[in-house]
N, CA, C and O atoms as a GROMACS GRO file, in nm:
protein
  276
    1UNK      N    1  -4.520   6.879   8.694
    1UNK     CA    2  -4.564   6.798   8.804
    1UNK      C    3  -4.541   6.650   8.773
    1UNK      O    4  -4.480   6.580   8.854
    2UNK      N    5  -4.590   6.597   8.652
    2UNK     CA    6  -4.556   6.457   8.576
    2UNK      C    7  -4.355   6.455   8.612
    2UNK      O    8  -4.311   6.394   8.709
    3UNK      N    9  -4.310   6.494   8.562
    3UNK     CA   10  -4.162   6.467   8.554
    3UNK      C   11  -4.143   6.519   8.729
    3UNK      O   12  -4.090   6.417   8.774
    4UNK      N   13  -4.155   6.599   8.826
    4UNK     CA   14  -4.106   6.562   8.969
    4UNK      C   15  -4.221   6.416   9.046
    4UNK      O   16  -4.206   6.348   9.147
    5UNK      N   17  -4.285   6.416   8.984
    5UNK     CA   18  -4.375   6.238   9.021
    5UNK      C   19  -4.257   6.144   9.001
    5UNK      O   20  -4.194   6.078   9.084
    6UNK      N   21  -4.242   6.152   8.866
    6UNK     CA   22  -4.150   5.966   8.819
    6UNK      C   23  -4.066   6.025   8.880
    6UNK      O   24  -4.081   5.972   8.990
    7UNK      N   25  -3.940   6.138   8.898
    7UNK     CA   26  -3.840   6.148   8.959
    7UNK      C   27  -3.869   6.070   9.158
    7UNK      O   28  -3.818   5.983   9.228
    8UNK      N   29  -3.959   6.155   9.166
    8UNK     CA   30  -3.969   6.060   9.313
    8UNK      C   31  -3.984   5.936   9.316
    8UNK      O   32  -3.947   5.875   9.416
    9UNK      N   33  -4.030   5.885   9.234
    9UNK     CA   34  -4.062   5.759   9.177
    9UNK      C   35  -3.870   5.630   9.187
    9UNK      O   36  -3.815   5.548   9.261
   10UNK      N   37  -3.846   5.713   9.039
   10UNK     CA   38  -3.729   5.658   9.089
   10UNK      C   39  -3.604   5.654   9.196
   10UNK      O   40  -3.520   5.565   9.214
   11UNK      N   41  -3.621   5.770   9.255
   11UNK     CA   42  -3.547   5.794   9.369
   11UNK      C   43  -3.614   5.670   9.482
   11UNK      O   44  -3.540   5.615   9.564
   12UNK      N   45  -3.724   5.648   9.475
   12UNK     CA   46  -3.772   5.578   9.564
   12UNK      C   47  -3.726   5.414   9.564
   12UNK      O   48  -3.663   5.337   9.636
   13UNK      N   49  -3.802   5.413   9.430
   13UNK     CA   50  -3.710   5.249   9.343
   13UNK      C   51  -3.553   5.227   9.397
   13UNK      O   52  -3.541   5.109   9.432
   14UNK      N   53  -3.444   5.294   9.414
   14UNK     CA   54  -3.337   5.281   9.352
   14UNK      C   55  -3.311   5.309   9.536
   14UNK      O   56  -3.219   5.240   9.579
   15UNK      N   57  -3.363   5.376   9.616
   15UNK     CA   58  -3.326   5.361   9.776
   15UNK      C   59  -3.376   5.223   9.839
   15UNK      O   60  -3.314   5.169   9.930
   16UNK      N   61  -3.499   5.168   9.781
   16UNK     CA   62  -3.532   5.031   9.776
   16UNK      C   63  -3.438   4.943   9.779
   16UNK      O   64  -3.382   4.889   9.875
   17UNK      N   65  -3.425   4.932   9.661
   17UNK     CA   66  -3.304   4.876   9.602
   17UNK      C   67  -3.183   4.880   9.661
   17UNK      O   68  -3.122   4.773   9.659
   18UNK      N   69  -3.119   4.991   9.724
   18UNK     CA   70  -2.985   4.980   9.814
   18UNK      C   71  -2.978   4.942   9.875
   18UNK      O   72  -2.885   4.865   9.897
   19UNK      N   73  -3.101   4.972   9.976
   19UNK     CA   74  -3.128   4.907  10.084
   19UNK      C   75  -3.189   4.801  10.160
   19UNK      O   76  -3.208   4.790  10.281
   20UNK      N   77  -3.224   4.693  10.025
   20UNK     CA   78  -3.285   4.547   9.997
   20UNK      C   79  -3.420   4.598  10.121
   20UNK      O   80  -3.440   4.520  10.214
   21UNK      N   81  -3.479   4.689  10.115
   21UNK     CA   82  -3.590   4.706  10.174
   21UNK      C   83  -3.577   4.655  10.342
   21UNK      O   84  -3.661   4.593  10.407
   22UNK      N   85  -3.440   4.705  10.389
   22UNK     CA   86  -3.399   4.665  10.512
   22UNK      C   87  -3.433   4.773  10.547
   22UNK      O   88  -3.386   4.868  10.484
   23UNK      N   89  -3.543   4.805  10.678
   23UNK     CA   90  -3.544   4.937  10.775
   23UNK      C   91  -3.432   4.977  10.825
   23UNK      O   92  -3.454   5.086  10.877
   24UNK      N   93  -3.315   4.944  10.840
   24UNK     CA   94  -3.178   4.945  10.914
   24UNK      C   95  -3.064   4.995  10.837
   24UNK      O   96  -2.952   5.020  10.881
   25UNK      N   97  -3.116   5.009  10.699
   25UNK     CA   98  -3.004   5.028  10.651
   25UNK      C   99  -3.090   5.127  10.488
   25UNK      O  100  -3.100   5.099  10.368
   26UNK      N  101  -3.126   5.223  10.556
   26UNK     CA  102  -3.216   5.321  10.446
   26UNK      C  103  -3.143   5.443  10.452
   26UNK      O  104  -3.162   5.532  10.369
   27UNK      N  105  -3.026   5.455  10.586
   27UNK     CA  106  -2.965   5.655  10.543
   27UNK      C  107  -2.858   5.580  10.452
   27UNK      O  108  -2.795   5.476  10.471
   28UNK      N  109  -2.859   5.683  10.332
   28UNK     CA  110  -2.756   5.712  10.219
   28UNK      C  111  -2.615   5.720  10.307
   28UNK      O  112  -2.532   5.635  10.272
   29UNK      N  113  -2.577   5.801  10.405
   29UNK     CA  114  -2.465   5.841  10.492
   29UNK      C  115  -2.399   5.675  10.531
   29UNK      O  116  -2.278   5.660  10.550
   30UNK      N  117  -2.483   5.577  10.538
   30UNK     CA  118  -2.400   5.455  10.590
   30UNK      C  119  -2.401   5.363  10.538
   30UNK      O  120  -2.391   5.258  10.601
   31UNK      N  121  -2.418   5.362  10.346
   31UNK     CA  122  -2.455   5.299  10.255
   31UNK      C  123  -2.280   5.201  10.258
   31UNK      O  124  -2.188   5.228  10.335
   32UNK      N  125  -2.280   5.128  10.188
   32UNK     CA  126  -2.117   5.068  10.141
   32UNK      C  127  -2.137   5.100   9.984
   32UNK      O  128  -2.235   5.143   9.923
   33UNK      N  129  -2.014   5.066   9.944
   33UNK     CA  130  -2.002   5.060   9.757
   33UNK      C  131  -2.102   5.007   9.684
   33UNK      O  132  -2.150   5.051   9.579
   34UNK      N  133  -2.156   4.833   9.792
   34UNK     CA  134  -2.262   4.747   9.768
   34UNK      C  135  -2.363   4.818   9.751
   34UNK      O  136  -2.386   4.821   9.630
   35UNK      N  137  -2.436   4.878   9.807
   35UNK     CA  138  -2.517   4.957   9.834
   35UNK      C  139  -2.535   5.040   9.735
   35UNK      O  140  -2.641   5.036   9.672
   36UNK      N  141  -2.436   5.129   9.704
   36UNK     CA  142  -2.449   5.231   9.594
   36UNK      C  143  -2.419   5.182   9.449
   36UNK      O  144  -2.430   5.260   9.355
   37UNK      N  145  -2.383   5.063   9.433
   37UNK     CA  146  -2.402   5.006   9.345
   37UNK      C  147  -2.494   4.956   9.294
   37UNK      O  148  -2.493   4.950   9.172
   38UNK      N  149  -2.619   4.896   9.376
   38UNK     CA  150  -2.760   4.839   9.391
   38UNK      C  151  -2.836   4.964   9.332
   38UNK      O  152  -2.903   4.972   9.229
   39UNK      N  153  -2.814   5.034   9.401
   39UNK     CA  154  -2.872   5.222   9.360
   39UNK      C  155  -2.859   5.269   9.245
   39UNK      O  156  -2.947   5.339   9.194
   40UNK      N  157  -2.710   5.229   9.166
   40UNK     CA  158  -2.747   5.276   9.052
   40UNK      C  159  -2.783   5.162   8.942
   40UNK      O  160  -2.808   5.197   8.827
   41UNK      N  161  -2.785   5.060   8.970
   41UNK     CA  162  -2.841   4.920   8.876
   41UNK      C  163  -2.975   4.965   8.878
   41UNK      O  164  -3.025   4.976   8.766
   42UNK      N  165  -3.063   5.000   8.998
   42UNK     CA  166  -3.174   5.027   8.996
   42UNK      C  167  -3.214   5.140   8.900
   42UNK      O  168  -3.315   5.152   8.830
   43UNK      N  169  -3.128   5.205   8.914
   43UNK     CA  170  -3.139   5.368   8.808
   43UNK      C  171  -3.151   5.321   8.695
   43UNK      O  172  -3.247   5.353   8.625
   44UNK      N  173  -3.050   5.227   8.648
   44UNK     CA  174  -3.028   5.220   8.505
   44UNK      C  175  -3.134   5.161   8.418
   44UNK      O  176  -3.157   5.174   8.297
   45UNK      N  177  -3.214   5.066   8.551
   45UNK     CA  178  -3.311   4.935   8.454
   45UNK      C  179  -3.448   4.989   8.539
   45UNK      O  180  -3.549   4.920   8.540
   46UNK      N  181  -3.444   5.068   8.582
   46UNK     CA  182  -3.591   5.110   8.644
   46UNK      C  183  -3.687   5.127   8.495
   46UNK      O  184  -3.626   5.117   8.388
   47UNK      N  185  -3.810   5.148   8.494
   47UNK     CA  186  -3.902   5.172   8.387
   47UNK      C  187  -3.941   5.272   8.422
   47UNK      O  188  -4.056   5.294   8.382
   48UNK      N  189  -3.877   5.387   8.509
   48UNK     CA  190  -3.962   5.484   8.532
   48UNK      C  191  -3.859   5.592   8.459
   48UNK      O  192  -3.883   5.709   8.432
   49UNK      N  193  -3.733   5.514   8.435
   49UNK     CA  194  -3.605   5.649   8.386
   49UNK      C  195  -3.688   5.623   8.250
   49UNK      O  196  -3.765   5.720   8.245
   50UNK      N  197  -3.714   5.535   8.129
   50UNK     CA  198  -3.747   5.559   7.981
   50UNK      C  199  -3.895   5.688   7.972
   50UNK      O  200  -3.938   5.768   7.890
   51UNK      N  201  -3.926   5.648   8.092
   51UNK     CA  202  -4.051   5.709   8.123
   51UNK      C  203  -4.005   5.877   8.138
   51UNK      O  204  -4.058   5.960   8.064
   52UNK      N  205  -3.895   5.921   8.248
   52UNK     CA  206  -3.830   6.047   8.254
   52UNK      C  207  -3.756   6.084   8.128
   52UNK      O  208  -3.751   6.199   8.084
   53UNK      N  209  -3.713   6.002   8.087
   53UNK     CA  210  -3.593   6.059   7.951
   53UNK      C  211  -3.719   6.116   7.832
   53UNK      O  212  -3.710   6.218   7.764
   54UNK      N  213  -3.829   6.020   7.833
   54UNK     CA  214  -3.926   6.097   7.748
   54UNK      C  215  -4.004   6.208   7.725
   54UNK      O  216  -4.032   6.278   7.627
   55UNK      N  217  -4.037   6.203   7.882
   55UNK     CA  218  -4.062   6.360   7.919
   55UNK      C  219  -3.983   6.485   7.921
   55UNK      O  220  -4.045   6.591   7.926
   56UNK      N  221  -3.888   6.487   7.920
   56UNK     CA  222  -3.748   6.577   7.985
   56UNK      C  223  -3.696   6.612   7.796
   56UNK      O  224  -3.667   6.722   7.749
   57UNK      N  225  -3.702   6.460   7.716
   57UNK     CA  226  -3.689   6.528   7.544
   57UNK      C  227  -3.827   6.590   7.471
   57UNK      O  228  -3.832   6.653   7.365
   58UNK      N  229  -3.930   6.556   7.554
   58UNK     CA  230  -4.057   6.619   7.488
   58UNK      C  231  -4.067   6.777   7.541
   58UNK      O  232  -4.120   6.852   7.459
   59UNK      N  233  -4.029   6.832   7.651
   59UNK     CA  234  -4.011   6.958   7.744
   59UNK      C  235  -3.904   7.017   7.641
   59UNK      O  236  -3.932   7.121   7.582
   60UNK      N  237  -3.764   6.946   7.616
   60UNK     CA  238  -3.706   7.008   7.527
   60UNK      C  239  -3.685   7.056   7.401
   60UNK      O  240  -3.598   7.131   7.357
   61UNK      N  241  -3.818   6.978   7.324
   61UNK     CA  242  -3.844   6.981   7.250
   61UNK      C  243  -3.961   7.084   7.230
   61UNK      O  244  -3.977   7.126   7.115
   62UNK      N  245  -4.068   7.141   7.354
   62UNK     CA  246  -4.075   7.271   7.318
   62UNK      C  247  -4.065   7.403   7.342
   62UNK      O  248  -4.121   7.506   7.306
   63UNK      N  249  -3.951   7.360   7.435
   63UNK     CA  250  -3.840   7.485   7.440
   63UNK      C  251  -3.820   7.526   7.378
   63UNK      O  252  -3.839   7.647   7.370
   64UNK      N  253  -3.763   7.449   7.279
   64UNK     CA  254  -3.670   7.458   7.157
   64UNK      C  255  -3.753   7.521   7.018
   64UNK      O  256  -3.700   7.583   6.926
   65UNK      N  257  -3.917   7.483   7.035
   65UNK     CA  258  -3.983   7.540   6.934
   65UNK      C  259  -4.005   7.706   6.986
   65UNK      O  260  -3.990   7.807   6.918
   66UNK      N  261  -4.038   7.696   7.105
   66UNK     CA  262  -4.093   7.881   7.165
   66UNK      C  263  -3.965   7.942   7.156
   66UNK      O  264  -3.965   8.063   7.177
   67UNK      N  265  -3.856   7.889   7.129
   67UNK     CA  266  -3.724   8.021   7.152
   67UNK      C  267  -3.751   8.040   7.009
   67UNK      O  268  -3.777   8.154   6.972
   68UNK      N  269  -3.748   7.915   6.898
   68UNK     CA  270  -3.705   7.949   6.744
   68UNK      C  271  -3.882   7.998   6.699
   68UNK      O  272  -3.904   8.054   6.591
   69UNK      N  273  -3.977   7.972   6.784
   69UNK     CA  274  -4.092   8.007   6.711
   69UNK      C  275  -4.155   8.157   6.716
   69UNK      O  276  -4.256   8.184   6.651
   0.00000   0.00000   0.00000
């Protein structure tokens, strides 16, 4: 439930972000390059991805113990 939270999280951040919080210009379908470029700058420097990458290696990490344990 924690890791689909921040995922909405950043999905949210990063449509923000494309769409400089313009009501007019929020469908993905009529984005420009600009746009999807904004989207993924947002991805990259959001604080919510260090936040996902931690969770997602801690999950794998005990995967990885219940298969070998």
């Amino acid at each position: 439930m924690a890791a689909d939270q921040l995922a909405t999280d950043l999905i949210i951040d990063c449509e923000r972000a494309a769409s400089r919080r313009d009501s007019r210009n929020t469908n993905p379908e009529r984005w420009n390059g600009t746009d999807w470029r904004r989207y993924l700058h947002a991805a990259f420097h959001s604080p919510v991805i260090l936040k996902l990458s931690a969770l997602y290696a801690s999950i794998g990490e005990i995967e990885t113990a219940r298969v070998h344990g």
